[in-house]
C-alpha positions as CSV (number, residue, x, y, z in Angstrom):
1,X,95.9,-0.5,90.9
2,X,99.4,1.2,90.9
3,X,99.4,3.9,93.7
4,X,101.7,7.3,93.4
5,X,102.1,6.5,97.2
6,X,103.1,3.2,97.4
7,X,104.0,3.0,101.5
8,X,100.6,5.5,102.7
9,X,98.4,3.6,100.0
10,X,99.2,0.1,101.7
11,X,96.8,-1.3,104.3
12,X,98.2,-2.3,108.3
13,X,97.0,-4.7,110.9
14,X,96.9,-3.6,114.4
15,X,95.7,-6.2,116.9
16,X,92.6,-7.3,114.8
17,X,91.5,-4.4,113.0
18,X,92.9,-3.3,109.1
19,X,93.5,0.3,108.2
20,X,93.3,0.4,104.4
21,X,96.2,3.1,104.8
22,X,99.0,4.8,106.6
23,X,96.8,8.1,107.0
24,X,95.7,9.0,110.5
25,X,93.6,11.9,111.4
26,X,95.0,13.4,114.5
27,X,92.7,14.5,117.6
28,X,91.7,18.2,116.7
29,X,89.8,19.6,119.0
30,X,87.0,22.1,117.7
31,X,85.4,23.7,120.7
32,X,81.8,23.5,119.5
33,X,80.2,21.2,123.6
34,X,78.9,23.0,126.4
35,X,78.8,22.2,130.0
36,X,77.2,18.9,129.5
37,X,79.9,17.6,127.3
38,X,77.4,16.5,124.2
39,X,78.3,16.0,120.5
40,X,76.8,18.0,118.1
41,X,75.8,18.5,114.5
42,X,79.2,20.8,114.1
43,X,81.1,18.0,115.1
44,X,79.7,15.7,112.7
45,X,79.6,17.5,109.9
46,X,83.6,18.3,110.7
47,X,83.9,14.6,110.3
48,X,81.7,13.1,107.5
49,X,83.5,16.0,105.1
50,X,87.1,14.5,106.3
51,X,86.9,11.0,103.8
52,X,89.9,8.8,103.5
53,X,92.5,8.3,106.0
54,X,92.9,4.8,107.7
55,X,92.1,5.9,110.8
56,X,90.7,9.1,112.3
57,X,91.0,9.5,116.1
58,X,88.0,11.9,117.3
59,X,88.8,14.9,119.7
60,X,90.0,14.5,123.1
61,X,87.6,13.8,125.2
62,X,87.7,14.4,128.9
63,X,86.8,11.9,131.3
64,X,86.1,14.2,134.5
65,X,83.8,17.1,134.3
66,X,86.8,19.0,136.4
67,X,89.4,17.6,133.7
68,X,88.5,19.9,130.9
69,X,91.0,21.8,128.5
70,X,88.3,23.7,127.6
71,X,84.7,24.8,128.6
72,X,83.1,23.6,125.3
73,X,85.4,20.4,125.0
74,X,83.4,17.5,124.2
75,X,83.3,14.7,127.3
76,X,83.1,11.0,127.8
77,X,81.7,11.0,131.6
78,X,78.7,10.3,131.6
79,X,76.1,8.2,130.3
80,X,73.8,11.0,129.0
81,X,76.8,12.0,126.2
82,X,76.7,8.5,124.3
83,X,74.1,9.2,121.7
84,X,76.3,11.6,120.6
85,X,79.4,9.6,121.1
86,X,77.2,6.8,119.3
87,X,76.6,9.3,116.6
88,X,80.2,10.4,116.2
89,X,81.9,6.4,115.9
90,X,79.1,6.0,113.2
91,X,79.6,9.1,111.0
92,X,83.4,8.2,111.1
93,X,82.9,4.8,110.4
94,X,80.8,5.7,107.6
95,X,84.2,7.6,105.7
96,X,85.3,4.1,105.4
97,X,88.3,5.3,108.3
98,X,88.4,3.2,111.6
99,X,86.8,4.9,113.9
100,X,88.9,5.9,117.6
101,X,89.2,8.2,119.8
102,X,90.9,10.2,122.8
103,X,90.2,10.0,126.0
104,X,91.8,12.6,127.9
105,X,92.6,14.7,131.4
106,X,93.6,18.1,131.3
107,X,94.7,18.2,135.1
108,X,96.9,21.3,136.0
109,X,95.7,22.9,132.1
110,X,92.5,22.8,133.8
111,X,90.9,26.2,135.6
112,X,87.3,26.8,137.4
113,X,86.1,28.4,134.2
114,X,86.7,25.7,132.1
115,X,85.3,23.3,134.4
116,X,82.0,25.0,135.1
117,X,83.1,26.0,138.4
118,X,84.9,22.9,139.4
119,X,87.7,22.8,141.2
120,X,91.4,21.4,139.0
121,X,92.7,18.6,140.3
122,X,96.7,18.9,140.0
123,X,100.0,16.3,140.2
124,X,101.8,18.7,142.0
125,X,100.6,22.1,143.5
126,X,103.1,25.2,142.8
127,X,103.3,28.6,142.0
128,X,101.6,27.6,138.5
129,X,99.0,26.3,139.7
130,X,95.3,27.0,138.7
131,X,93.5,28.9,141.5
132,X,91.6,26.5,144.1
133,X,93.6,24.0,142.5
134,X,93.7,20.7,144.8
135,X,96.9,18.4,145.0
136,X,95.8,14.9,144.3
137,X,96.0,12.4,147.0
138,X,96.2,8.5,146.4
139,X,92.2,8.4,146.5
140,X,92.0,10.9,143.5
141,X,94.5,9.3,141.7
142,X,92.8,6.0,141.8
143,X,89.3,7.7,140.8
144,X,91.3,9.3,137.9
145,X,92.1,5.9,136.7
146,X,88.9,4.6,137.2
147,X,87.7,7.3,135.3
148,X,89.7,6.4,132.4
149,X,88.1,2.7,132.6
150,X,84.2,4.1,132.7
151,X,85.3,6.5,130.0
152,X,87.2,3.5,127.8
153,X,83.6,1.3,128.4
154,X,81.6,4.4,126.7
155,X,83.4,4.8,123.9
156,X,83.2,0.6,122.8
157,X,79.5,1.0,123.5
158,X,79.7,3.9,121.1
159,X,81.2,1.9,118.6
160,X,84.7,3.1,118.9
161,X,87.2,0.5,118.0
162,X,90.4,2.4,118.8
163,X,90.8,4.5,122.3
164,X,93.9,6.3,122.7
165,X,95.1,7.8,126.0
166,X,96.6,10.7,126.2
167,X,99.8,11.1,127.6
168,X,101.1,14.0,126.2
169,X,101.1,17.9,125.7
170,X,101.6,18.8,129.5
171,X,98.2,17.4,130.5
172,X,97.7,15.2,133.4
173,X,99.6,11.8,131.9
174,X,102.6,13.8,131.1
175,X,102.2,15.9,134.4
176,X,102.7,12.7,136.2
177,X,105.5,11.5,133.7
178,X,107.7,14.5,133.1
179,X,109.8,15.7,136.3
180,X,109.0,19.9,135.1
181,X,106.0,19.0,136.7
182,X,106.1,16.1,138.8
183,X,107.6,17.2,142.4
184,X,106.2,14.1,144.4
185,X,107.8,12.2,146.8
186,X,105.8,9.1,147.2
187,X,105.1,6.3,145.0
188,X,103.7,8.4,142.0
189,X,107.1,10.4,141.8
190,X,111.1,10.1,141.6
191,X,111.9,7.5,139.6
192,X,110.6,7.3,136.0
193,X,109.4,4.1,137.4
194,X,107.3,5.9,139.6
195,X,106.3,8.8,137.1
196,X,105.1,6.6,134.5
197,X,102.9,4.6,137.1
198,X,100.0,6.8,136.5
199,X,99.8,6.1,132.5
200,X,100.8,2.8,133.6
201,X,97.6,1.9,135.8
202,X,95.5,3.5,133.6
203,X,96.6,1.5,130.5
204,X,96.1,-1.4,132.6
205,X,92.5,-0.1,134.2
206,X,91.5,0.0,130.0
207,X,93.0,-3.2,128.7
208,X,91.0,-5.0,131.9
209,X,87.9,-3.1,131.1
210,X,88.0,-3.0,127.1
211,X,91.3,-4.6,125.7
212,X,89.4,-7.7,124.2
213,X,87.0,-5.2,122.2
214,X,88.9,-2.4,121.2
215,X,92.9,-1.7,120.4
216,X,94.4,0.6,123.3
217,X,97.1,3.7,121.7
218,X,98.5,6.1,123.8
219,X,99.9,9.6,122.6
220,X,102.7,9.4,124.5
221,X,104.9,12.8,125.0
222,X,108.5,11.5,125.1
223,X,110.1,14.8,125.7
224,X,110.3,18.0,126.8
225,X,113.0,20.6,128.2
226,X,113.5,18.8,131.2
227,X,112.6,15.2,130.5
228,X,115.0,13.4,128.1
229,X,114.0,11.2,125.4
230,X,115.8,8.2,126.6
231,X,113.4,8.1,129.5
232,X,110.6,9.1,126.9
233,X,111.7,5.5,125.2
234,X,111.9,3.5,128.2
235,X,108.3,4.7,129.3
236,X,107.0,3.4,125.8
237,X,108.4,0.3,126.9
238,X,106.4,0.3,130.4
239,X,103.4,0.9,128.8
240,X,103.7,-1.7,125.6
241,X,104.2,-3.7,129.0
242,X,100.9,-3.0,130.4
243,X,99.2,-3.3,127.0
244,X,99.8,-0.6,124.6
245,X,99.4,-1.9,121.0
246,X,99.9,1.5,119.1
247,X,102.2,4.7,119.7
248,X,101.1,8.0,118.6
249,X,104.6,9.9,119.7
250,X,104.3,13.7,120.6
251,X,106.3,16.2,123.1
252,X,105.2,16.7,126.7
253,X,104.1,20.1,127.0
254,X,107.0,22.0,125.2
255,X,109.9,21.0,123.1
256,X,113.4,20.5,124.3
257,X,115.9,23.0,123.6
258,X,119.4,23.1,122.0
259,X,122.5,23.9,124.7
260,X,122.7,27.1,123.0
261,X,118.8,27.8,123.5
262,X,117.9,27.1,119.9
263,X,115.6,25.1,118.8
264,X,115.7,21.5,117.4
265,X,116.5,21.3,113.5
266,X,114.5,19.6,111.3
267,X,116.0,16.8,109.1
268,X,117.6,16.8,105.4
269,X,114.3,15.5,104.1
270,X,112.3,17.6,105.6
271,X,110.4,16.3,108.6
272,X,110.1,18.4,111.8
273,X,112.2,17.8,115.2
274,X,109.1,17.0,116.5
275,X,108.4,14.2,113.7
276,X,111.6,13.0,114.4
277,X,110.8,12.2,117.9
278,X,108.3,9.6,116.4
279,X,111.3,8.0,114.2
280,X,113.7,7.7,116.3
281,X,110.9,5.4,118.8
282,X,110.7,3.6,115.5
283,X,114.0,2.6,115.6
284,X,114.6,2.3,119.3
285,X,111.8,-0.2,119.5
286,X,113.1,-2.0,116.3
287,X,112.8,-5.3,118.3
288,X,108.7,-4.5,118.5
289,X,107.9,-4.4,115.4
290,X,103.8,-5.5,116.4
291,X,104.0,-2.2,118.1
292,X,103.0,0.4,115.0
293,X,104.5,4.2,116.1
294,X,102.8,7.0,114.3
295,X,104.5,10.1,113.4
296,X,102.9,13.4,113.6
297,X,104.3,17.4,113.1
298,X,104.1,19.2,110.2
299,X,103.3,16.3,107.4
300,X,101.1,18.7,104.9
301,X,102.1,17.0,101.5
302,X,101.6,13.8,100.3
303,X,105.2,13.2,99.0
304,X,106.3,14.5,102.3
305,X,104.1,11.6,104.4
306,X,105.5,9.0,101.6
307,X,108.7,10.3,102.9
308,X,108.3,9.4,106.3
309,X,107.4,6.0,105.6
310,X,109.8,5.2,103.5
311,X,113.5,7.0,104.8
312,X,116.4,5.0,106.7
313,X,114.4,5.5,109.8
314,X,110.7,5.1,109.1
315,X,107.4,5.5,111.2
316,X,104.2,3.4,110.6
317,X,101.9,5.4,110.1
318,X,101.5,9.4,109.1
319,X,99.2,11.6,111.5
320,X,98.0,14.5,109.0
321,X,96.5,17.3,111.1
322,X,96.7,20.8,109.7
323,X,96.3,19.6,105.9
324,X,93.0,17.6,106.8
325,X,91.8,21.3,108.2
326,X,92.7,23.1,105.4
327,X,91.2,20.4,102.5
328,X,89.3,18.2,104.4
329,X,89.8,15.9,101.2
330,X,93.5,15.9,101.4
331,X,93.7,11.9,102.0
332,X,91.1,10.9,99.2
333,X,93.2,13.0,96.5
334,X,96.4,11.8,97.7
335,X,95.5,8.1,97.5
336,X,93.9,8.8,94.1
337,X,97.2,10.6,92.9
338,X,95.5,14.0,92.6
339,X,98.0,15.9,94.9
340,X,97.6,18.9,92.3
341,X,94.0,19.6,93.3
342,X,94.5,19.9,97.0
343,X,94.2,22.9,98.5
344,X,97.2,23.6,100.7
345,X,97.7,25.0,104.1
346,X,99.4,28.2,103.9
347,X,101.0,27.8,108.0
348,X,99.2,31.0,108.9
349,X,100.8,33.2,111.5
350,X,100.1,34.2,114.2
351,X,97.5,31.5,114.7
352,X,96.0,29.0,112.7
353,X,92.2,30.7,111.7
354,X,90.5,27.7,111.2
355,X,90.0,27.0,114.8
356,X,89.0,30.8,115.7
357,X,87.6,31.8,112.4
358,X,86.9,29.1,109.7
359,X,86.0,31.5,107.2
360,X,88.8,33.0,107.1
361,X,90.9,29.8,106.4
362,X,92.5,30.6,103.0
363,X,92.6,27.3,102.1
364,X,89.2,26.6,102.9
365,X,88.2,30.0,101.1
366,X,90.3,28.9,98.0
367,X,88.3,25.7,97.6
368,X,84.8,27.9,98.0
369,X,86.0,30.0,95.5
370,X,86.3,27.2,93.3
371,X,90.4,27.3,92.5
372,X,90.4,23.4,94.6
373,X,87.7,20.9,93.9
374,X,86.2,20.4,97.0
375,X,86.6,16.5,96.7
């Protein structure tokens, strides 16, 4: 069969598994748990409609109870969540995607409320700081880590082949990695050496515990306005090191800025400053080319994803995020050449209503109103 999409059609091995394309469904988190962390119908019905991509990585999901980014965030801490968990890797399984997912620690993003009255545990404690916020000491640090290792175990018995770890979007990896937040003076700050240790030990803590059962990502922030991409690169590097087999490449809590204060341009063809970020890993890391680096950031068209895999400076894979919200079928009529029927996300401003108010989606009111097919 001839594909419109020649480079997102094909298939890609990473460390034993085969993703039949280049599509990856981000982590989206829908804020449907409760206090006890459990899976629910909402989140499995938000994932059995979502048919095609390669790979979809289920929603972050935190590996404390006092590490949440969110009150109803879904959570991997304890045994009593893993029918659910079980549940989840199935339904996503049976899409015909590999099934992963995020594991995940808010840290300083954290705040009694959303942790059920739990104290936030913090990297550095400033002016920013949550109230009753608690400055981690070496013994924290190392149950964090462990924490990631229990939560890693969980999601293989769950029947999760992927885990990703995030270290991005200002929460506790990138706390630790980026020197915005990072103000330590012992061994878990300074040097990037020293900031990256904490995503470093934890890779390491889920290779020991998992790595011969699952592949280990991480969504690695690279930049933001104070840490430079250079150091973003060399901390991939660490990490491959310790046993990272897949990038997912992000900011870390902000994008940088231009001298002048403006913002970062996107490119000729298209792709966003932060998408970029992800290509310019790519070829950075051109010597490890085992090591598959998705791009994510504003890739809502098929022909635009096709781009990004097949321009001077490619990525691996195509994270699709916003258009899998707004046409939850966006991958299955790609690969079947039907890029006509889907039903396109608008950008909507000043917020994006699917995650406060579905029903107001347009594109998912367009495709109820029967002007999309809904698959």
């Amino acid at each position: 069969m001839q594909h419109t999409y020649p480079h997102f059609s094909s298939p890609l091995e990473i460390g034993g598994l085969t993703l039949s394309n280049r599509i990856v469904m981000p982590p989206l988190v829908i804020w449907q748990s409760g206090q006890e962390g459990l899976v629910h119908e909402a989140h499995l019905a938000h994932y059995r409609e979502s048919a095609g991509p390669g790979l979809i990585i289920a929603e972050a999901a935190c590996v404390a109870s006092n590490g949440r980014l969110a009150a109803t965030q879904i959570g991997i801490f304890g045994d009593e969540q893993l029918p659910g968990l079980t549940a989840l890797a199935s339904t996503i399984a049976d899409t015909g995607a590999v099934p992963g997912i995020q594991i995940h620690h808010a840290g300083a993003q954290s705040t009694r409320e959303k942790n059920w009255g739990e104290d936030p545990v913090v990297v550095s404690l400033g002016e920013r700081s949550p109230e009753g916020a608690v400055e981690l000491d070496e013994a924290g640090i190392r149950l964090i880590i462990s924490q990631f290792g229990d939560a890693a175990e969980r999601a293989v018995s769950a029947g999760f082949k992927l885990i990703e770890i995030h270290g991005a979007h200002g929460y506790l990896g990138s706390q630790f990695l980026s020197p915005r937040h990072n103000k330590r003076s012992d061994a878990w700050g300074g040097s990037l050496e020293n900031r990256v240790r904490f995503l470093q030990e934890v890779t390491r803590e889920v290779v020991s515990r998992v790595g011969d059962r699952a592949v280990i990502a991480c969504r690695l922030g690279v930049a933001d306005q104070v840490l430079p991409i250079e150091e973003g690169i060399r901390a991939a590097r660490i990490l491959i090191d310790a046993g990272v087999q897949l990038l997912h490449v992000s900011n870390a809590g902000g994008m940088p800025k231009l001298p002048d204060g403006g913002h970062l341009p996107d490119s000729e063809d298209g792709l966003s400053a932060l998408f970029l970020f992800a290509c310019r890993v790519r070829s950075a890391l051109a010597d490890l080319p085992h090591i598959p680096v998705i791009g994510v950031g504003g890739v809502k068209t098929p022909s635009r994803a096709e781009t990004a895999l097949s321009r001077r400076e490619p990525v691996d894979l195509v994270a699709v995020g916003r258009g899998l919200l707004a046409d939850p079928a966006w991958a299955a009529k790609s690969l079947a050449g039907r890029e006509q029927e889907i039903s396109p996300c608008i950008d909507c401003r000043p917020r994006c209503f699917w995650f406060s108010e579905p029903e107001r989606c347009p594109a998912r009111a367009a495709i109820a109103a029967g002007r999309y097919p809904a698959g």
